[in-house]
Kinemage of the C-alpha trace (Angstrom):
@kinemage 1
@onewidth
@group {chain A} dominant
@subgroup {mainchain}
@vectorlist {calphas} color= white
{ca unk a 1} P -1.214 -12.032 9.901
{ca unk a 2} L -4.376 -14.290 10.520
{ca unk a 3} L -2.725 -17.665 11.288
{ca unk a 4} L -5.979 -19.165 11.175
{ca unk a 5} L -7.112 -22.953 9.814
{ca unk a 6} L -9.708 -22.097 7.918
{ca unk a 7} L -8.092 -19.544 5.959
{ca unk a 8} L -5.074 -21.705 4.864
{ca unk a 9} L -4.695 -23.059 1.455
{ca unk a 10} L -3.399 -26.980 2.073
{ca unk a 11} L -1.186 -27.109 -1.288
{ca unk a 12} L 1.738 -25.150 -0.893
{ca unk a 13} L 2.354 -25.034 -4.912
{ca unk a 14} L -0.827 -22.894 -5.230
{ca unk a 15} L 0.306 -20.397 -2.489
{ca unk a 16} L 3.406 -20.112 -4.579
{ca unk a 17} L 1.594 -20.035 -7.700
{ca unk a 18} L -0.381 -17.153 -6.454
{ca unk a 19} L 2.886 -15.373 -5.364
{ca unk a 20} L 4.155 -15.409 -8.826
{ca unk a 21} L 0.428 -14.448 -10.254
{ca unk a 22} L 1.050 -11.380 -8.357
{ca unk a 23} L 4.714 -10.052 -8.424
{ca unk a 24} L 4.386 -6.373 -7.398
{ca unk a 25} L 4.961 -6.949 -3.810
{ca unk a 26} L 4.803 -4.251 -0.884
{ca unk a 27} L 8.637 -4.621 0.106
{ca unk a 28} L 9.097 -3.072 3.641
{ca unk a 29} L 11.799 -2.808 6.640
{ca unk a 30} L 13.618 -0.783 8.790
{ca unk a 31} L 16.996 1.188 8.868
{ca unk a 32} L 19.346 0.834 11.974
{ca unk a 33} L 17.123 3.357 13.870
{ca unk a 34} L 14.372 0.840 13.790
{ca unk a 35} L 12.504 3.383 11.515
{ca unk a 36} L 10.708 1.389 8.763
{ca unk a 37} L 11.002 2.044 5.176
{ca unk a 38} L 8.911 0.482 1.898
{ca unk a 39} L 8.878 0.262 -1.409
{ca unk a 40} L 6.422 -1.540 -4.044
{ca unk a 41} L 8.288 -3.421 -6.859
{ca unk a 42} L 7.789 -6.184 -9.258
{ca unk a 43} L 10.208 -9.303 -8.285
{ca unk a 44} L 10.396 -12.834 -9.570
{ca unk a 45} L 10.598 -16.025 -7.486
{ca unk a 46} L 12.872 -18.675 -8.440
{ca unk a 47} L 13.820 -22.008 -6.069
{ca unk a 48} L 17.559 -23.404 -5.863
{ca unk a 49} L 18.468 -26.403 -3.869
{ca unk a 50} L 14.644 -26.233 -2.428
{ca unk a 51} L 15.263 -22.836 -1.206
{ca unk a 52} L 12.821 -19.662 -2.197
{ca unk a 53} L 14.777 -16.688 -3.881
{ca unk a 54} L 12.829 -13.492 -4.681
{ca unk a 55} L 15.082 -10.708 -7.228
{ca unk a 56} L 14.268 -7.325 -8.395
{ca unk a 57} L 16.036 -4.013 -8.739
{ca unk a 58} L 15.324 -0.590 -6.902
{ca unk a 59} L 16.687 3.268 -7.327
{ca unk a 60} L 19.786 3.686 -4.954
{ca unk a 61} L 19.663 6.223 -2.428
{ca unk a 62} L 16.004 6.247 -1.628
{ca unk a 63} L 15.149 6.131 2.028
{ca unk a 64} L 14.270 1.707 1.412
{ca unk a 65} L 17.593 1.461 -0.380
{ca unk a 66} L 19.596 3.101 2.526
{ca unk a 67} L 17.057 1.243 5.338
{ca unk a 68} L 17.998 -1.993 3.457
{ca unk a 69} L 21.672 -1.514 3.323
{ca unk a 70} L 21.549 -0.793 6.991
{ca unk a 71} L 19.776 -3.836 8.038
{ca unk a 72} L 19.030 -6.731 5.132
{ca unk a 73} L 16.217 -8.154 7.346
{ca unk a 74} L 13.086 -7.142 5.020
{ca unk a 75} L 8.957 -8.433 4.734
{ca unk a 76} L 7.765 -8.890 0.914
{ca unk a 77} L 3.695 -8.659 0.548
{ca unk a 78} L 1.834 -10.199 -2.220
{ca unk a 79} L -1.589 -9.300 -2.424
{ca unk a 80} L -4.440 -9.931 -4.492
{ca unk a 81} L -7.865 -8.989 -5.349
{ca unk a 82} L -9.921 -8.163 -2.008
{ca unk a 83} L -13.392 -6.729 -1.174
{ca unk a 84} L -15.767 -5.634 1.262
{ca unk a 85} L -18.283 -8.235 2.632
{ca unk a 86} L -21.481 -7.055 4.405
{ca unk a 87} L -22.788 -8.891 7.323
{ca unk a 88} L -26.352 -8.784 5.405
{ca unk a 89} L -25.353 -11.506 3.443
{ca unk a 90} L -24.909 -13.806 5.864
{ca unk a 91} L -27.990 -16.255 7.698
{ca unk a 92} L -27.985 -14.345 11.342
{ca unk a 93} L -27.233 -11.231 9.781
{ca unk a 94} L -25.975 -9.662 13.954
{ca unk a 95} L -22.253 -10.108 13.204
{ca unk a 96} L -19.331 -8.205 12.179
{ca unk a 97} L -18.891 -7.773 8.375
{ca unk a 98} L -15.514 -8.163 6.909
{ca unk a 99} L -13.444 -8.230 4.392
{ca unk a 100} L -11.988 -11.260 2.053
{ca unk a 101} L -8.594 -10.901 0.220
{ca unk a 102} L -5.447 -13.068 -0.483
{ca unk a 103} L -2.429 -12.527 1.025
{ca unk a 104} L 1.277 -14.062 0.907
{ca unk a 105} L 4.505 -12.847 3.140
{ca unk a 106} L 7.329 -13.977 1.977
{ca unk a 107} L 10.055 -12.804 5.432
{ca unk a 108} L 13.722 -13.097 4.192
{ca unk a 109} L 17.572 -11.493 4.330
{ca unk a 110} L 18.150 -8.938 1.228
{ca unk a 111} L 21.192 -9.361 -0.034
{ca unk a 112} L 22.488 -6.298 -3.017
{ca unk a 113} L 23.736 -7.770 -6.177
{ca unk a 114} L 26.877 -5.920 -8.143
{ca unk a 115} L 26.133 -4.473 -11.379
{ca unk a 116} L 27.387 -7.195 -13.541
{ca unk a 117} L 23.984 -9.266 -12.451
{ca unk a 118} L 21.865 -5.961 -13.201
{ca unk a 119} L 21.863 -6.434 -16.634
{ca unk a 120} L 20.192 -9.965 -16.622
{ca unk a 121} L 17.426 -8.103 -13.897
{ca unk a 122} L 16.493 -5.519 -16.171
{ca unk a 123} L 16.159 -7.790 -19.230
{ca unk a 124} L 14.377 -10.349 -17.475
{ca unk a 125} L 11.469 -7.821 -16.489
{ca unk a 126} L 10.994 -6.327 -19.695
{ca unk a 127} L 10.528 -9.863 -21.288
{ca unk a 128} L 8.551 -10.873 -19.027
{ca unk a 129} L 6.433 -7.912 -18.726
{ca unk a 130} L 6.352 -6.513 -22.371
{ca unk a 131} L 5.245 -9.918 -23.058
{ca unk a 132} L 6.647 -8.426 -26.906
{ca unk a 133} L 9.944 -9.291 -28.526
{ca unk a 134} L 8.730 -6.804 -31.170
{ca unk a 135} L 7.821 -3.900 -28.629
{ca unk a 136} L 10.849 -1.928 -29.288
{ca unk a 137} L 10.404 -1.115 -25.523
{ca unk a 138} L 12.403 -4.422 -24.260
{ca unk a 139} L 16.069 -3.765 -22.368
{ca unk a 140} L 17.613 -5.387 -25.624
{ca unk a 141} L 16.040 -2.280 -27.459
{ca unk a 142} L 17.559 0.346 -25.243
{ca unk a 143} L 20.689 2.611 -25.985
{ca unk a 144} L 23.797 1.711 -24.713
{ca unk a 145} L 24.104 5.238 -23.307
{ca unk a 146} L 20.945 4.955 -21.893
{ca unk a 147} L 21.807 1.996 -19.807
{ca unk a 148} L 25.005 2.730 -18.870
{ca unk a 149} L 23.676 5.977 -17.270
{ca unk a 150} L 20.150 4.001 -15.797
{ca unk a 151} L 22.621 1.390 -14.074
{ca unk a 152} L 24.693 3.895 -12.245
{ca unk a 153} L 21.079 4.878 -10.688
{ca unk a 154} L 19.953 1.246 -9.719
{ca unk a 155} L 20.486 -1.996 -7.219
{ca unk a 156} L 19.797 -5.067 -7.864
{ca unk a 157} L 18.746 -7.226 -5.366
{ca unk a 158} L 18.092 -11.004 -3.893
{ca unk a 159} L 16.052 -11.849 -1.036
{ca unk a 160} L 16.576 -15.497 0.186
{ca unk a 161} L 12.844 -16.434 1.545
{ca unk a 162} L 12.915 -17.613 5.131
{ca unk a 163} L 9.505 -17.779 5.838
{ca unk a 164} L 6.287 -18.147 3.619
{ca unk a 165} L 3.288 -17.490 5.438
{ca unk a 166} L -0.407 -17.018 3.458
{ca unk a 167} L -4.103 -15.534 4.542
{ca unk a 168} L -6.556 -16.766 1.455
{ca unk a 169} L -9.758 -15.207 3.714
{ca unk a 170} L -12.716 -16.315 1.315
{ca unk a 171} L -15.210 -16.848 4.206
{ca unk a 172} L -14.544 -20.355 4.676
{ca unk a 173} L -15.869 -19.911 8.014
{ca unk a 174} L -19.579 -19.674 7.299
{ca unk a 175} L -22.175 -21.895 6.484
{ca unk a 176} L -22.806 -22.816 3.223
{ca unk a 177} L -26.365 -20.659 2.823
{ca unk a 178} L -24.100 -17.725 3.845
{ca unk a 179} L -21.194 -18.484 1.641
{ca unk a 180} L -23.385 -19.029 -1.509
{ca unk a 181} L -25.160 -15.860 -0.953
{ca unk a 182} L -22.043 -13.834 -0.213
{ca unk a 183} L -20.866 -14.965 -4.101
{ca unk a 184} L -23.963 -14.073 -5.666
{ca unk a 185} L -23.903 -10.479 -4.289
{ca unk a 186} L -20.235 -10.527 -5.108
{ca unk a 187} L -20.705 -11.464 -8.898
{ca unk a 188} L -22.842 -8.272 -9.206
{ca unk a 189} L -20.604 -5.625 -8.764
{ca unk a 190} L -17.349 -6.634 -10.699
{ca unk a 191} L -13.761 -5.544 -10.532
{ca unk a 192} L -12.255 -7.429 -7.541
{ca unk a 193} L -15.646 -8.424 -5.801
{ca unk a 194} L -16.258 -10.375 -8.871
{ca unk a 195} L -12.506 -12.015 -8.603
{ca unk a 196} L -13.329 -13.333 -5.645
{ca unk a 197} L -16.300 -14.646 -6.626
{ca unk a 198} L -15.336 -16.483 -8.321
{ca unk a 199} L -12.610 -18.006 -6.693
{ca unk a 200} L -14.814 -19.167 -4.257
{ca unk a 201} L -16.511 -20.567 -6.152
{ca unk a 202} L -14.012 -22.649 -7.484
{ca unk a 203} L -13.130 -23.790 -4.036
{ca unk a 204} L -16.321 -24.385 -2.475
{ca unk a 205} L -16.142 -27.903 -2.510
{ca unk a 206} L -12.576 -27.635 -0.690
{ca unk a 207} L -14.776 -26.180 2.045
{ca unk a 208} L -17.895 -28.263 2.225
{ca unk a 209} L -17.131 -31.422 0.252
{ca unk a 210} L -19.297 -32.888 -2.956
């Protein structure tokens, strides 16, 4: 990771918030040969007695579920939007381009739940994520059958956060000619270039003042 000044954000609520904003996180470590494993999964963050807790499920007997039985020790990545910035943007245009993104790594222990806590897992997502007490597609919905056979087939799963460390690389290095034309060529082209447009644009005066 970049541990670099500029490219902190000073509130530590907002990296948090942005965590949450983006819950599919890149879940990776390594079985007892030192051979990594990953995964990507949706999780949720919760904080008890000022601790970080992050809980999802996975399938059992995948090659992350065995490396993660072997050794708990495991790196959760949420990322953001992110795009491609071109040198010929900037004032003295003989420099490296880049690229700008948002990034938070939550480093923690993984701990497997027993099934009894699945349940409340499961539900949770679909709530959260059908956003739709009338879907019909929510866990409250689902057969009996069906769940009892899904469960057999699943983990559930609570990482205790021991380290939170964040990149938000929105060229807050450069000088403010090169950072205001780096967001107008960004607006143009949409998607994620136009995501971060924006949000540096909402925190230009964080970097340069009124």
């Amino acid at each position: 990771m970049y541990n670099l000044p500029y490219f902190k954000e000073s509130d530590p609520a907002a990296v948090i918030q942005f965590a949450k904003e983006h819950p599919f996180v890149f879940l990776t470590g390594c079985n007892k040969d030192l051979q990594p494993a990953a995964t990507q999964v949706p999780v949720f963050i919760d904080e008890r007695d000022g601790k970080l807790f992050l809980s999802g499920h996975i399938m059992k007997k995948t090659d992350h579920h065995k490396a993660f039985l072997q050794n708990p020790n495991v790196l959760a990545v949420f990322t953001g939007p992110h795009t491609y910035v071109s040198a010929s943007w900037y004032e003295h245009k003989q420099q490296g381009s880049t690229w700008n993104y948002l990034s938070v790594h939550a480093r923690g222990v993984l701990r497997f739940l027993d099934e009894t806590a699945l349940p409340g897992i499961l539900q949770r997502t679909t709530d959260h994520f059908e956003n739709n007490p009338h879907s019909g597609a929510n866990f409250k919905d689902l057969p009996k059958e069906y769940i009892d056979e899904m469960i057999k087939a699943i983990a559930a799963f609570e990482i205790e956060v021991q380290s939170l460390e964040h990149v938000f690389k929105l060229s807050q290095n450069r000088d403010e000619k090169s950072y205001d034309n780096i967001v107008q060529h960004l607006q143009g082209q949409g998607g994620d270039a136009a995501a971060i447009a924006e949000m540096m644009k909402g925190r230009k005066k964080k970097v340069f003042g009124e």
